[in-house]
VOKE-89366 format. One line per field, with one value per residue (C-alpha): residue number from 1; residue in one letter; y, x, z. Coordinates in nm, 2 decimals. Example, Ala and Ser with C-alpha at 12.3 -4.5 7.8 and 13.67 -1.06 7.14 Angstrom:
2
num = 1,2
residuo = a,s
v = -0.45,-0.11
u = 1.23,1.37
w = 0.78,0.71
// end
This chain:
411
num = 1,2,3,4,5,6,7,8,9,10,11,12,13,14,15,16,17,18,19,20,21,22,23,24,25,26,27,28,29,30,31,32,33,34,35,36,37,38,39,40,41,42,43,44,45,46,47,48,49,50,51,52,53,54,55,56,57,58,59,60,61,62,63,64,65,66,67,68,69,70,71,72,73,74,75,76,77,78,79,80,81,82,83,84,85,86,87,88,89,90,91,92,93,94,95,96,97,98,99,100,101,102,103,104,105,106,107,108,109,110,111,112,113,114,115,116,117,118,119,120,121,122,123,124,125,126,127,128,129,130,131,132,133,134,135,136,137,138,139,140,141,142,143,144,145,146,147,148,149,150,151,152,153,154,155,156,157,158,159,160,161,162,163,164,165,166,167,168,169,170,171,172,173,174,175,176,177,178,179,180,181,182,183,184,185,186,187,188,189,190,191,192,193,194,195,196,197,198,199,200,201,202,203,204,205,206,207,208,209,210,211,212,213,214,215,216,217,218,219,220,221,222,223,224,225,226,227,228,229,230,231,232,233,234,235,236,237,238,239,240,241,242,243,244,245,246,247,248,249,250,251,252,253,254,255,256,257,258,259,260,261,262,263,264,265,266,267,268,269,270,271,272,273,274,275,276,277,278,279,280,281,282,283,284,285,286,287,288,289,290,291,292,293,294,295,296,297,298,299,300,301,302,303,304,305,306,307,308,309,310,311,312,313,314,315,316,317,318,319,320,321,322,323,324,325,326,327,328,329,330,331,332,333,334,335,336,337,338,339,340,341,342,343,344,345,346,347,348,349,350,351,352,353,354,355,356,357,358,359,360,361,362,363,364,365,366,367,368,369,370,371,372,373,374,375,376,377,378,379,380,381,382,383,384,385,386,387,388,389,390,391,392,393,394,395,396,397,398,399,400,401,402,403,404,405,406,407,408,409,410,411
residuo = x,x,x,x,x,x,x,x,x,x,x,x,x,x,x,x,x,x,x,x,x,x,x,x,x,x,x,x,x,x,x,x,x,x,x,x,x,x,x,x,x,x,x,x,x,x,x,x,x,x,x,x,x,x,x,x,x,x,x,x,x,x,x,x,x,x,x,x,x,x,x,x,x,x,x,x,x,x,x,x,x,x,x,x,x,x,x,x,x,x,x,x,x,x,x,x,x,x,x,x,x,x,x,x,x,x,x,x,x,x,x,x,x,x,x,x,x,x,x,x,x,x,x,x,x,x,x,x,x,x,x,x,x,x,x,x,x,x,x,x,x,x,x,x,x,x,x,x,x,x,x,x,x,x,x,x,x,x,x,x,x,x,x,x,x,x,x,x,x,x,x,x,x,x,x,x,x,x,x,x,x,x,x,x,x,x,x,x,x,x,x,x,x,x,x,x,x,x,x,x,x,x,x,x,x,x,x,x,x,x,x,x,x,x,x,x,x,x,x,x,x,x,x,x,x,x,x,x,x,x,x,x,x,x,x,x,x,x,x,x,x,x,x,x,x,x,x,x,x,x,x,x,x,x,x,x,x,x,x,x,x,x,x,x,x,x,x,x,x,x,x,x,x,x,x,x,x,x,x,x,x,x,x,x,x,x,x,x,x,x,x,x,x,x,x,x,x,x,x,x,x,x,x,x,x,x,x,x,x,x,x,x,x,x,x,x,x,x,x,x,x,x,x,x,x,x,x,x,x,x,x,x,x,x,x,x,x,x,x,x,x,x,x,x,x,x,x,x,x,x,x,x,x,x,x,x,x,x,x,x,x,x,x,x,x,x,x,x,x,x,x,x,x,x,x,x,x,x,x,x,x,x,x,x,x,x,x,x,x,x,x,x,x,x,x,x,x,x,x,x,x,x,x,x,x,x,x,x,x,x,x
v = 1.24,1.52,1.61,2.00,2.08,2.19,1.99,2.16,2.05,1.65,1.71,1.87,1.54,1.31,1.44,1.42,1.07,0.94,1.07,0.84,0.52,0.30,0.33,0.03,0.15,0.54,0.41,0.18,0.48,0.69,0.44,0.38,0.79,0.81,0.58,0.74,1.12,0.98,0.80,0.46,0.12,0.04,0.22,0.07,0.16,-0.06,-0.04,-0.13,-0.47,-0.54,-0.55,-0.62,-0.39,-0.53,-0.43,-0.26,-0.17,-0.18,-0.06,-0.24,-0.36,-0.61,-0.68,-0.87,-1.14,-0.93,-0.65,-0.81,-0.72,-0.88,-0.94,-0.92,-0.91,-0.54,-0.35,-0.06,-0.01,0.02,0.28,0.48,0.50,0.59,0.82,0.98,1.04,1.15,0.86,0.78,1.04,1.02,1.06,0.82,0.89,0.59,0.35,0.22,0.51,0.41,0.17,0.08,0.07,-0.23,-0.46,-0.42,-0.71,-0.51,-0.45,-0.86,-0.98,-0.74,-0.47,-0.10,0.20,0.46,0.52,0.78,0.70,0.91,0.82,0.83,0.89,0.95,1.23,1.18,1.10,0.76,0.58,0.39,0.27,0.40,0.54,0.40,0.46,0.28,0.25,0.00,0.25,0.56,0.85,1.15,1.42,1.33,1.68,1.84,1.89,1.52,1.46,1.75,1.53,1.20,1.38,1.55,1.20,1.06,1.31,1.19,0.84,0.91,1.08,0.82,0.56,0.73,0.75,0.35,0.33,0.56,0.35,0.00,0.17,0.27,-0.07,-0.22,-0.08,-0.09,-0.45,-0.46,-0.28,-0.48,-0.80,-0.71,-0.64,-0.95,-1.12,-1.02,-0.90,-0.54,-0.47,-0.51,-0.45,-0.24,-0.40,-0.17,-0.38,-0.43,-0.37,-0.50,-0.18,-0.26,-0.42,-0.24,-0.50,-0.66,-0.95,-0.90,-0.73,-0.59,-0.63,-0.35,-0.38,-0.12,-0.14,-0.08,0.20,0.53,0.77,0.58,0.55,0.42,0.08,0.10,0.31,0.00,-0.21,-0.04,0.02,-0.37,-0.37,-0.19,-0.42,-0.79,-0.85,-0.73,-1.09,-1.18,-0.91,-0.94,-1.32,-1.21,-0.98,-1.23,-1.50,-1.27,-1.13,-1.46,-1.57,-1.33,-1.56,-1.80,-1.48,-1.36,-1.56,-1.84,-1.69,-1.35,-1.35,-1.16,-0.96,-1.01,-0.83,-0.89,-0.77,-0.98,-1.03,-1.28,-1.41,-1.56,-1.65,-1.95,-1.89,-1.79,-2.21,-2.30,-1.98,-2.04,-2.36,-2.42,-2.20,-2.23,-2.09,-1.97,-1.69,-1.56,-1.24,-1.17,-0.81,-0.78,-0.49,-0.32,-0.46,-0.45,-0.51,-0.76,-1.04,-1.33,-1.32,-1.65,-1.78,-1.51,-1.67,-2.00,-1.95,-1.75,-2.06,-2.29,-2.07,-2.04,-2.42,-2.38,-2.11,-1.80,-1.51,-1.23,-0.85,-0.58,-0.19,-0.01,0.24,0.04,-0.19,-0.09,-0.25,-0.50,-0.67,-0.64,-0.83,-1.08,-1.14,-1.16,-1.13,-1.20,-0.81,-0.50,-0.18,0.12,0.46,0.71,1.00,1.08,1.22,1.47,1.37,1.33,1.10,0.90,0.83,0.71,0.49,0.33,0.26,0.12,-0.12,-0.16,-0.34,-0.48,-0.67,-0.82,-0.97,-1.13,-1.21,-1.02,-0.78,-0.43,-0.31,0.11,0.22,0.58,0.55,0.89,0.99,0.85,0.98,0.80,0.48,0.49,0.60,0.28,0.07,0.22,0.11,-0.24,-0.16,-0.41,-0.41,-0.04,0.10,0.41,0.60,0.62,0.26,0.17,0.26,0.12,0.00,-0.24,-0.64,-0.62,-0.33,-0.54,-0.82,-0.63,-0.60,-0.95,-0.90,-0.93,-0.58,-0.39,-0.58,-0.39,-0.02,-0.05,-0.19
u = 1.14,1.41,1.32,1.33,1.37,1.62,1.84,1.61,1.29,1.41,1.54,1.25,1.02,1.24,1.27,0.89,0.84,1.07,0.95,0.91,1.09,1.39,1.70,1.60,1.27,1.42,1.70,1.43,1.15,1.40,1.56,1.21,1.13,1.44,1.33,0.99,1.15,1.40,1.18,1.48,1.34,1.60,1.75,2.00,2.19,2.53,2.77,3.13,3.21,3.59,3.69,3.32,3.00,2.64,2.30,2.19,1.80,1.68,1.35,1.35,0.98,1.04,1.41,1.40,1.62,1.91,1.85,1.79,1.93,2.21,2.36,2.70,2.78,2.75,3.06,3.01,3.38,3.50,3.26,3.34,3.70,3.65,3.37,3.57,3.93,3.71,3.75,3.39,3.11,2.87,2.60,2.59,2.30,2.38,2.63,2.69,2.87,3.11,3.38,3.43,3.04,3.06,3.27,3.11,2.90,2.62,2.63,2.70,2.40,2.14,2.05,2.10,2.06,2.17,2.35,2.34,2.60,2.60,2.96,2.80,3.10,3.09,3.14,3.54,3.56,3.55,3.34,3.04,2.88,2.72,2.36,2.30,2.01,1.95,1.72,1.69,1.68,1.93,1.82,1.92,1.71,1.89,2.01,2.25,1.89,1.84,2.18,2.11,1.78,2.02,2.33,2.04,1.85,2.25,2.31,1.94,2.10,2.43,2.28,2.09,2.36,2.59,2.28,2.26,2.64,2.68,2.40,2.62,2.95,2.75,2.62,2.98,3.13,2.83,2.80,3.22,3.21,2.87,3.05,3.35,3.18,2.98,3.31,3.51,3.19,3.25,3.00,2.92,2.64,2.52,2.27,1.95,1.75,1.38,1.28,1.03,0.87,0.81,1.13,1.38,1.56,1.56,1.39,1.56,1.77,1.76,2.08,2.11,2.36,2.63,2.84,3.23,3.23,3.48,3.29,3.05,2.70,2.39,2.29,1.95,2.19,2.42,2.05,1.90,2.22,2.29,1.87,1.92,2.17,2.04,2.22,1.95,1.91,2.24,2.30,2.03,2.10,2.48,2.39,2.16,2.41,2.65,2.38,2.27,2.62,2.53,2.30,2.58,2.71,2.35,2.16,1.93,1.59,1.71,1.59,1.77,1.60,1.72,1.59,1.45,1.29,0.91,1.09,1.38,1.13,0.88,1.20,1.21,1.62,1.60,1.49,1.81,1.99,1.76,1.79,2.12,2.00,1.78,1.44,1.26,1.50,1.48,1.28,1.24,1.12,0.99,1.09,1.04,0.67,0.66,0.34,0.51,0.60,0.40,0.17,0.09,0.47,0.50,0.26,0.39,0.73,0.62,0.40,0.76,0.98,0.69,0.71,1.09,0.97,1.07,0.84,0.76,0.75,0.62,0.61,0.29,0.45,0.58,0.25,-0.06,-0.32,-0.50,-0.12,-0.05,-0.42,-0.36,0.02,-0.02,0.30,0.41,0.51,0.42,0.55,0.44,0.63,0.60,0.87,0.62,0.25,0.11,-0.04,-0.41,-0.27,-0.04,-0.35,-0.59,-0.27,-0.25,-0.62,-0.64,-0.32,-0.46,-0.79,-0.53,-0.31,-0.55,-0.71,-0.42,-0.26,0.01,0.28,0.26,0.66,0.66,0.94,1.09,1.05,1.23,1.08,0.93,0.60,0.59,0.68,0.44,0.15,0.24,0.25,-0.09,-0.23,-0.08,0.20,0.46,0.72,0.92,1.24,1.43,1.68,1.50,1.53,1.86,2.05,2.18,2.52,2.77,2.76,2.98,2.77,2.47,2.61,2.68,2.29,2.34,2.64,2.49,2.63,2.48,2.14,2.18,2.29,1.93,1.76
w = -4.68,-4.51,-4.24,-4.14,-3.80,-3.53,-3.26,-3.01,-3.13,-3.14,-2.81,-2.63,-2.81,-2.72,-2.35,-2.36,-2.53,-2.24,-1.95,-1.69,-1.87,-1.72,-1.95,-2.11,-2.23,-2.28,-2.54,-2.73,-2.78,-2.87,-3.16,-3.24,-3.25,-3.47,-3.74,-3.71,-3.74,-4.03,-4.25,-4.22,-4.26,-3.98,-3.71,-3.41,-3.15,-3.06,-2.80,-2.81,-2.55,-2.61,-2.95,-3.07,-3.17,-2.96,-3.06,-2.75,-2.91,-3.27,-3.48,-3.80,-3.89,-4.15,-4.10,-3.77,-3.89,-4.03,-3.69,-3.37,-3.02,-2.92,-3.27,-3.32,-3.70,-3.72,-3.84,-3.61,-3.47,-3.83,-3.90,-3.56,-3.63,-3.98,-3.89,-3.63,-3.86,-4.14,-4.38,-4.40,-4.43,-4.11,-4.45,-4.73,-4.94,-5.19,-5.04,-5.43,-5.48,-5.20,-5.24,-4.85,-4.81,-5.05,-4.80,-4.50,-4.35,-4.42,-4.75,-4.79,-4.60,-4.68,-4.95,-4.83,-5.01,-4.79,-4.45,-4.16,-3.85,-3.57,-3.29,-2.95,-2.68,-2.32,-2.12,-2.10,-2.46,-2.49,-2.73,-2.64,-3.00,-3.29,-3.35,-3.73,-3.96,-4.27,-4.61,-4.87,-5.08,-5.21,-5.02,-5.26,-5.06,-4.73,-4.57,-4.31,-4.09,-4.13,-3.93,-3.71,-3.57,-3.53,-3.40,-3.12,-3.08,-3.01,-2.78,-2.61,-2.58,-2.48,-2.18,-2.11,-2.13,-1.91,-1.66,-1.70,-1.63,-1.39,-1.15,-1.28,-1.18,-0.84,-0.81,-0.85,-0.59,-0.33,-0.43,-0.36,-0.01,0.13,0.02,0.18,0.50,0.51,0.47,0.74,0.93,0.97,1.20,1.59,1.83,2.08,2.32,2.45,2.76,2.76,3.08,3.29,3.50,3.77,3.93,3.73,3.51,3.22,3.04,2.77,2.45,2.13,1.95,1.75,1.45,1.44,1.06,1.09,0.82,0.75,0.75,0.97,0.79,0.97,0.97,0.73,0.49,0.46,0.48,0.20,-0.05,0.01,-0.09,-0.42,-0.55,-0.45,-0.11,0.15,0.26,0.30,0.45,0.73,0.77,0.81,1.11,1.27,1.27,1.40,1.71,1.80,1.99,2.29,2.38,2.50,2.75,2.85,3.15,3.04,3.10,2.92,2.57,2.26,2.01,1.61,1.32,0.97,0.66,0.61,0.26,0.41,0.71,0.44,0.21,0.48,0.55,0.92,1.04,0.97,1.13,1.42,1.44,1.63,1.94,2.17,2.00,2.35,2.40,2.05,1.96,1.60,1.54,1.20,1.03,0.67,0.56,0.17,0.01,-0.22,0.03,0.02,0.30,0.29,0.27,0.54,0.82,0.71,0.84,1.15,1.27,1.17,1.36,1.64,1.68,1.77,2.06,1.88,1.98,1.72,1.76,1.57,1.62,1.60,1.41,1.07,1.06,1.06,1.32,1.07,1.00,1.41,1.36,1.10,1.23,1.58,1.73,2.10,2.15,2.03,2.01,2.10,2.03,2.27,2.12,1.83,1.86,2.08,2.42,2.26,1.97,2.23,2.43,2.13,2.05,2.35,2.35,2.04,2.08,2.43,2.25,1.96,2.24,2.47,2.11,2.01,2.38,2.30,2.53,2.52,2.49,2.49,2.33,2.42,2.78,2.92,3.28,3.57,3.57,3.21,3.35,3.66,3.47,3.26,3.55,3.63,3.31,3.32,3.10,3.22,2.96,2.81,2.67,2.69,2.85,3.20,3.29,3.04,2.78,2.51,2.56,2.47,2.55,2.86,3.04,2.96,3.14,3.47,3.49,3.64,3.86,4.26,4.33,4.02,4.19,4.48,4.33,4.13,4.46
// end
C-alpha cells in the first residue's frame, strides 16, 4: 500500500498521537504509527553508542525474536554512512536486486523484501541512528510520498530525542555541581532566633542553609534541582550534618532547628545523624509534604526520633490542619506576612483549637511590630519570629545573645 500524503499531515498526527507522553512513550507510538502509516511488517528506531547501532524502540508483531529493544546485531551504521555518501538508496523496493543488501546481518538472519532507512542527526549535525522500515516482501509500489511520511515521522523523533538528551546533558551537570558541593560542603548558615515574647530572648534557632553558589541561587533551587536528579536526600542529610555542630557553640538549654523533606524523615536516615547529639535540643521542622511518603513509615520514625528527645515542627501554611492533627508536632507555625486581617484571625482560631489538642507551641512566624507582639502576648502566644524581636544573622551574632552585656542592652 503507498501511502499519499504530505510531511505536514504525518507531522500534525504524530504531534497529536504524542501529546502528553514521556520520550520514552513519544518515540515508541511514533515507531508504532510509522509501521501503521507504512504498511512495514517491522519498523525500528536505533541509536549509535560508540562504534555499535542499539534498538532504542521497535514495532514488529510477529518478528519479536529477530527485533527486540536492546539488540545489537543491526547493521545500522553501515547503512547511515552509505545512506549519507549516496552509496545506498534511502529506498530499496526489492533488496534482491541489491548486491550490498545481500551481506548485511539482516538479510542473513531473516527474509526481507524491501527497505526504507531514514539518517536521523541532531541539531549540530551529528548522527544519532537510523529510522528503518522493513517488509518481507518486495514492495514495487513504494513511492517518493512513502519516504516523505518517514523522513517527517524521523524528523518527529529526532526532536524528541534531542528533548531526551538535552534533559540527560542537564541532569549531568546538575548531578556534577550538587555532588561537588556536597563534597567540599559549599554551603553555610545563617541563624534566625525563636524568641520567647515576653522576655525578649531566645529559646532557640533555625539554621537556615545558605549554598556557596556564583551566581548565588536560593537554597530550595539547589533543593529541588538536587530533587530532579536522585540526590534530594543526600543532599538534606548533608546540610543537617553540617547544622547540627552549632550546637557545641550554642548554650545547653538553647535548642537548634534542622530541616527535612517527610520523604527522607520516613526513609529512617536522620537516627543515625541524630544520634551522636544530644536529641532534647534538636527541632526538626518538616518540610515539603508529598502525598507519596509513607505515612505509616513516616509516624514510625517520628515516635523513634521522639524517643531520643527530638521535638517536631510544622508550619500551618505547607500542611493542612488534619496532617498538623494526625502528626502532632511540638510546634507550629503560624504565618503572619500572608492573609488579610479577617483570614489571620480565623487562622489563629483555628490553630488556636488545633494546638491545645495536640499540646503543642504556637511559634508565629513574621513577627514585625510591637503591637503584633503584645496582642500575642495577650492571647497567650509565647513563642514568634521576625524582624521585631531578631534577625537572622550569622552564628557569632547569635552567640552574643548570651554575652552579660548584650543582657543588659535588651533589658
Amino acid at each position: 500500500m503507498s501511502v499519499t500524503g504530505n510531511t505536514q499531515d504525518a507531522t500534525t498526527l504524530g504531534a497529536t498521537m504524542t501529546a502528553g507522553l514521556c520520550v520514552e512513550e513519544t518515540t515508541a507510538t511514533i515507531v508504532g504509527q510509522v509501521r501503521a502509516q507504512l504498511g512495514r511488517d517491522a519498523v525500528y528506531l536505533s541509536e549509535f553508542v560508540g562504534d555499535i547501532a542499539v534498538i532504542r524502540a521497535v514495532s514488529a508483531p510477529g518478528l519479536e525474536r529477530k527485533f527486540a529493544v536492546g539488540d545489537t546485531g543491526v547493521a545500522d551504521m553501515e547503512y547511515y554512512g552509505r545512506i549519507t555518501s549516496g552509496r545506498l538508496p534511502t529506498l530499496i523496493a526489492d533488496t534482491g536486486t541489491h548486491p550490498f543488501w545481500r551481506s548485511t546481518p539482516l538479510a542473513t538472519t531473516t527474509t526481507m523484501g524491501a527497505f526504507l532507512g531514514v539518517p536521523i542527526e541532531r541539531p549540530d549535525g551529528r548522527p544519532y541512528g537510523m529510522l528503518c522500515c522493513l517488509s518481507r516482501r518486495t514492495r514495487r509500489d513504494l513511492t517518493a510520498a512513502d519516504l516523505d511520511v518517514a523522513r517527517s515521522f524521523a524528523f518527529l523523533v529526532a526532536t524528541q530525542v534531542e528533548t531526551r538528551l538535552i534533559a540527560q546533558c542537564d541532569a549531568t551537570r546538575t548531578r556534577t555541581r550538587i555532588e561537588a558541593m556536597l563534597s567540599a560542603r559549599a554551603f553555610d548558615f545563617a541563624y534566625q532566633p525563636m524568641m520567647d515574647i515576653p522576655s525578649r530572648s531566645p529559646v532557640g534557632f533555625d539554621a537556615i542553609c545558605r549554598f556557596q553558589s556564583n551566581p548565588y541561587r536560593p537554597s530550595t533551587d539547589w533543593f529541588d534541582a538536587a530533587k530532579a536528579v536522585g540526590l534530594h536526600a543526600r543532599l538534606e542529610i548533608s546540610v543537617i550534618e553540617a547544622a547540627l555542630h552549632a550546637l557545641t557553640a550554642l548554650p545547653d538549654d538553647i535548642h537548634l532547628s534542622v530541616s527535612a523533606s517527610t520523604a527522607t524523615v520516613a526513609s529512617g536516615a536522620l537516627t543515625d545523624v541524630f544520634l551522636p547529639w544530644p536529641g532534647e535540643r534538636i527541632v526538626l521542622h518538616l518540610v515539603d509534604y508529598e502525598d507519596t511518603t509513607d505515612d505509616k513509615a513516616l509516624r514510625k520514625q517520628l515516635d523513634t526520633l521522639r524517643f531520643f528527645g527530638v521535638r517536631i515542627a510544622m508550619s500551618a501554611d505547607g500542611h493542612g490542619l488534619d496532617r498538623i492533627r494526625a502528626l502532632r508536632p511540638d510546634f507550629v507555625g503560624l504565618d503572619l506576612s500572608t492573609g488579610d486581617d479577617t483570614e489571620l484571625a480565623a487562622s489563629r482560631t483555628a490553630m488556636a483549637r488545633v494546638a491545645a489538642g495536640i499540646d503543642a507551641d504556637i511559634v508565629v512566624d513574621g513577627l514585625a511590630v510591637g503591637s503584633e507582639a503584645a496582642a500575642l502576648a495577650t492571647l497567650g502566644v509565647p513563642l514568634a519570629r521576625g524582624r521585631y524581636l531578631g534577625r537572622t544573622t550569622g552564628l557569632d551574632a547569635a552567640l552574643a545573645w548570651f554575652d552579660t552585656a548584650h543582657q543588659r542592652e535588651r533589658a
